[in-house]
N, C-alpha and C positions, 0 to 999 in steps of 0.2 A: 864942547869941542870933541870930547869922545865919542861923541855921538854920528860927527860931521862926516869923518870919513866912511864907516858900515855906512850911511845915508846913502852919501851920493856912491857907493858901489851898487846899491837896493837899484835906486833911478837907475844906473848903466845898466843892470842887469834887465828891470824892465823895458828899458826903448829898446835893446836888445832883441829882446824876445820878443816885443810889440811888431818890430821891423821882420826880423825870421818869420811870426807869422802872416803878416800881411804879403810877403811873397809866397811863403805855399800857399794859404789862400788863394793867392790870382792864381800859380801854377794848377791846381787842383779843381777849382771852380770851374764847371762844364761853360757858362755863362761867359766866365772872361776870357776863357779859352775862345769861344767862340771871335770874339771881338780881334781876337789879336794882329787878324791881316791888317785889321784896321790902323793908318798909320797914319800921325798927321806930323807935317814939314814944317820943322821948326828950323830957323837961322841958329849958329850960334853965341848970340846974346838971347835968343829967347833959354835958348837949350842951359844958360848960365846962371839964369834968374833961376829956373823951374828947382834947379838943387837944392838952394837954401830953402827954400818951401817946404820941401818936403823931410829936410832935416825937422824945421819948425816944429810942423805937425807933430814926429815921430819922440820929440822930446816932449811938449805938451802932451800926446797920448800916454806915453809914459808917467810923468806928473800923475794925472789926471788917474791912471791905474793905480799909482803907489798910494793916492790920498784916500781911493776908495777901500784899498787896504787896511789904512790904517783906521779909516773911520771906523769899518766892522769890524775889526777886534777890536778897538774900544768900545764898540755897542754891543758884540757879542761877552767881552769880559763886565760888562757894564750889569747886563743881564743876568748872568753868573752871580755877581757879587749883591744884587738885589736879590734874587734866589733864596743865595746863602743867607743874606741879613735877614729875610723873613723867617728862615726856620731857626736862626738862632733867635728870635725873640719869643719865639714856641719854646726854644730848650730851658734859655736864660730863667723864667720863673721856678722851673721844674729845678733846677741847678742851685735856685735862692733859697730856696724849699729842702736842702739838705741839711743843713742843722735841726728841720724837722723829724730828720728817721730820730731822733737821739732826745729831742729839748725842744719846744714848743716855745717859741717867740710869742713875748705878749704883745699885744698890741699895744701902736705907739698912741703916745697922748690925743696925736693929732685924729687917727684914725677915730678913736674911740669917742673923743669926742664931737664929733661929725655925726659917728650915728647915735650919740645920746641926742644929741639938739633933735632927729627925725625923729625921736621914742618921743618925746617930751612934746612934739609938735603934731606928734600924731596919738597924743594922749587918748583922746576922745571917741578913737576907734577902741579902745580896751572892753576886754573881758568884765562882763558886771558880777558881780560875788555870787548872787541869787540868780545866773542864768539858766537856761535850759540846754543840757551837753547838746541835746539834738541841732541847734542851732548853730552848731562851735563850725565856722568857716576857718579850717586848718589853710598854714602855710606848711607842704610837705617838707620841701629843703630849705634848711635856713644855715648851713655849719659852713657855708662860708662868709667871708666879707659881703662880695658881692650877690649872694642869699641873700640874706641879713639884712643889708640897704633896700632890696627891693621889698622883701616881706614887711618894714618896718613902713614905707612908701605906702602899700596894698590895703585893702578891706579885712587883709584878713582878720582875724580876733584870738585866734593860735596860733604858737610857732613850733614846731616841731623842729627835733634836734638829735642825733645822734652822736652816742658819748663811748668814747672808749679811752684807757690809758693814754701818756704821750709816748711817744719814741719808739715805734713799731722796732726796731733794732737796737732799743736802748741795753736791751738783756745780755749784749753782747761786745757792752764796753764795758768793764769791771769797774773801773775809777768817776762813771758818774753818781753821785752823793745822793740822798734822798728817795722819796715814792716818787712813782711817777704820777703827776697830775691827769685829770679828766682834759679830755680833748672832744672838741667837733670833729666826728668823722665817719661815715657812714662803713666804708671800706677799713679792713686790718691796716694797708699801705696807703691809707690816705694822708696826705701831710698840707693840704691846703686849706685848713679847720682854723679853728684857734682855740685858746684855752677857753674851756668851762664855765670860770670864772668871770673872763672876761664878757663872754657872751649872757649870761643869767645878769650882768651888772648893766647889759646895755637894755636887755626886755625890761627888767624890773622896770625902767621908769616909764617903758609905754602900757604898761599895765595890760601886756595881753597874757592870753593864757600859755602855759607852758606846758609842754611835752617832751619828757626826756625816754628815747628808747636807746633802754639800755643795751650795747650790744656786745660787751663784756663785764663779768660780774665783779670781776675786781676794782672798777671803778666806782660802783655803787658808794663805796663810805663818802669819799673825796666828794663826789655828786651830793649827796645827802649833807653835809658838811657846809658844803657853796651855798645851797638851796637855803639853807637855815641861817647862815651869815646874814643874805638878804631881805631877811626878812619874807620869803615869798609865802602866799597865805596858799592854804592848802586848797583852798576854793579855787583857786589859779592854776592847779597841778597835778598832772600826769604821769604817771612811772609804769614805764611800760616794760614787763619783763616776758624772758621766754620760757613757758614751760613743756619738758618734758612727755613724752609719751608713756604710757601704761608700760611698768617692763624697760626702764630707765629712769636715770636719775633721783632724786630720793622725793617720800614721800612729802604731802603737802605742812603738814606737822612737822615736818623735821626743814625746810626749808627758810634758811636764817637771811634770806632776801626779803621775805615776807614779813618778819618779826623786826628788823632794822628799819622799815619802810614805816612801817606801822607805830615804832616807838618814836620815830620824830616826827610823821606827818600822820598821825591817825585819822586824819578826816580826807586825805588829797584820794585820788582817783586811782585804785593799783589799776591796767592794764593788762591783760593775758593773753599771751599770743602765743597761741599752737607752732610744737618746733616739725623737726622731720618725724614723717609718720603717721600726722594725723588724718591724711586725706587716702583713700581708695578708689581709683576710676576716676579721680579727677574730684571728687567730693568728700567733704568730711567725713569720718565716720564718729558713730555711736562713742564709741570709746574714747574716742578722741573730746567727746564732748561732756563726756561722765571725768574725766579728767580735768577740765577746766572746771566743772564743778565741785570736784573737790578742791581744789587751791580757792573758789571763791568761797564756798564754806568757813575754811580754814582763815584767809586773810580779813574776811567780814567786809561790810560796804563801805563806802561805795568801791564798787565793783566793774569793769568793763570788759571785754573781747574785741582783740583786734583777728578778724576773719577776711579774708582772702575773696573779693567781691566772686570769682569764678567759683567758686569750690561751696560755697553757703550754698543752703536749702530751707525750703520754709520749716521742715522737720525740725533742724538743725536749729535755728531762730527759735524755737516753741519750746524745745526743751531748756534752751539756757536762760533764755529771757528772765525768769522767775528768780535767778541767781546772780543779774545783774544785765546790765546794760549792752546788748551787741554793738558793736560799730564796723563799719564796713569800710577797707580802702581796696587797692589797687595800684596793678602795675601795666602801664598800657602794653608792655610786652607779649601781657598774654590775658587782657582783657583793655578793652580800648573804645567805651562806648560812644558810637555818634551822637547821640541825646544824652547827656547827663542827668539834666531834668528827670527826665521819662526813668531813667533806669534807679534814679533817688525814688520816685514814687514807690518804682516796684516793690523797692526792700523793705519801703516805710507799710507796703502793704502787707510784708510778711508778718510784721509787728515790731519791727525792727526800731530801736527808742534812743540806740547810743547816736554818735556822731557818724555822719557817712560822707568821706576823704577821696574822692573821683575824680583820676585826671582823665582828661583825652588828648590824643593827639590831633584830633579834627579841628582845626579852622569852627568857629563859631560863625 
């Protein structure tokens, strides 16, 4: 009933205005102005009927204005509020996701067990013990859920993973207890990863090969730790670190990433991957490359390089080859080849023996 009376004030107000306008109109219309000698003779019973007619009209015109009213702000609030719900479903995950700056959610039973059953179902694409690295078809991103289920789905027979601490802002709540665990996560602020653990426990049963890049050094123990719980054979694993340029950070001897790696996995795969500094012009340099040979010296085989498909040279291939394995990836950002094919030849033609990691962004 509160509603009743504003209502029908709305309606008066419309046939109101409906009626005000439809008389300027006729006064202002050159058209009906024209007409207006025009007169036709009506009796007064006609002249008596014609009233109520044109009340009629002038109150259904009105209706008829108030309802189209009211349709379009409900269809334009409608609109709005569908807007809004979509980009609140964009916020919502991101919003779920903040007990991550701090504490890493394990994954629940259900989840995990979902992509153990893919690992176990897709056993038969795994990594064989005695393969050839050159053959190794990496999965680049796997650190999330939905990574994970696809790579575990795909041909691939690697999964590559990056691992950092959890709780990019944990440092900065005094009262939470304990280390902080290894996490999936490519980015410092990435919080949509999951634990370490959990992820190394869902590979192990599809038997492919693992690839951890390491992108902070303090997770290394915890990583090393997981690795070894599962039993993972070193013939299975990757540890990919970052080293230093000539004239920073410490020598390859004195380098306790390399002696930690080496006392629990002596046989797994170290990885070296040139930090800032190593390139000139857009290429490697010399120096750059006498410094990966020393840390392979020092950590002993097997041995590999992760190099920058842009920036490699056949020079650059020739001198390290002898000291371990090259491998080649990329970032379509700033190398993005239309033949994949074609461009694996080329490097295979440098002499190139490690794994070679090539995305495109092209349409095949």
């Amino acid at each position: 009933m509160k509603y009743l009376l504003p209502g029908l004030l709305i309606i008066l107000c419309l046939c109101s205005q409906a009626d005000a306008a439809h008389r300027l109109l006729v006064a202002t219309n050159p058209l009906t102005a024209a007409e207006e000698p025009i007169k036709i003779d009506r009796d007064s019973s006609q002249a008596s009927e014609a009233a109520p007619a044109q009340k009629k009209g002038g109150l259904l015109s009105g209706l008829k204005s108030f309802g189209n009213s009211v349709v379009g702000f409900f269809k334009d609030k409608k609109e709005k509020v569908s807007r809004g719900f979509s980009e609140l479903c964009k916020i919502v995950p991101k919003l779920t996701r903040i007990r991550a700056f701090f504490k890493q959610k394990t994954l629940s039973d259900k989840d995990r067990k979902k992509l153990e059953e893919i690992a176990e179902k897709n056993k038969a694409k795994g990594w064989p013990l005695d393969g050839d690295i050159a053959d190794v078809v990496n999965a680049h991103y796997t650190n999330t859920y939905g990574e994970l289920k696809k790579a575990l789905e795909s041909d691939c027979n690697w999964f590559e993973c990056d691992v950092r601490p959890e709780g990019p802002l944990r440092q900065y709540i005094p009262f939470i207890d304990g280390e902080p665990r290894p996490v999936t996560a490519h980015d410092s602020f990435q919080t949509n990863g999951m634990l370490f653990e959990d992820w190394v426990r869902i590979v192990a049963k599809s038997e492919r090969g693992i690839k951890v890049d390491l992108k902070d050094n303090s997770a290394l123990d915890g990583v090393l730790a997981i690795l070894k719980k599962y039993n993972i054979d070193e013939r299975r694993l990757i540890l990919n670190i970052n080293v230093s340029q000539p004239g920073s950070g410490p020598n390859a001897e004195a380098d306790a990433r390399i002696k930690a790696i080496r006392a629990t996995f002596p046989g797994c795969r170290i990885k070296l991957s040139p930090g800032g500094g190593s390139s000139k012009d857009g290429k490697y340099t010399m120096a750059a490359a006498d410094r990966l040979i020393e840390y392979a010296k020092t950590a002993g085989q097997p041995i590999m390089y992760a190099l920058r498909a842009e920036w490699v040279t056949p020079k650059i291939v020739k001198k390290l080859e002898p000291y371990g394995k090259v491998s080649i990836w990329n970032s379509t950002s700033t190398f993005d080849p239309v033949d994949v094919a074609k461009e694996v030849e080329r490097f295979r033609s440098w002499g190139v023996t490690g794994m070679i990691d090539l995305m495109s962004s092209h349409k095949e």
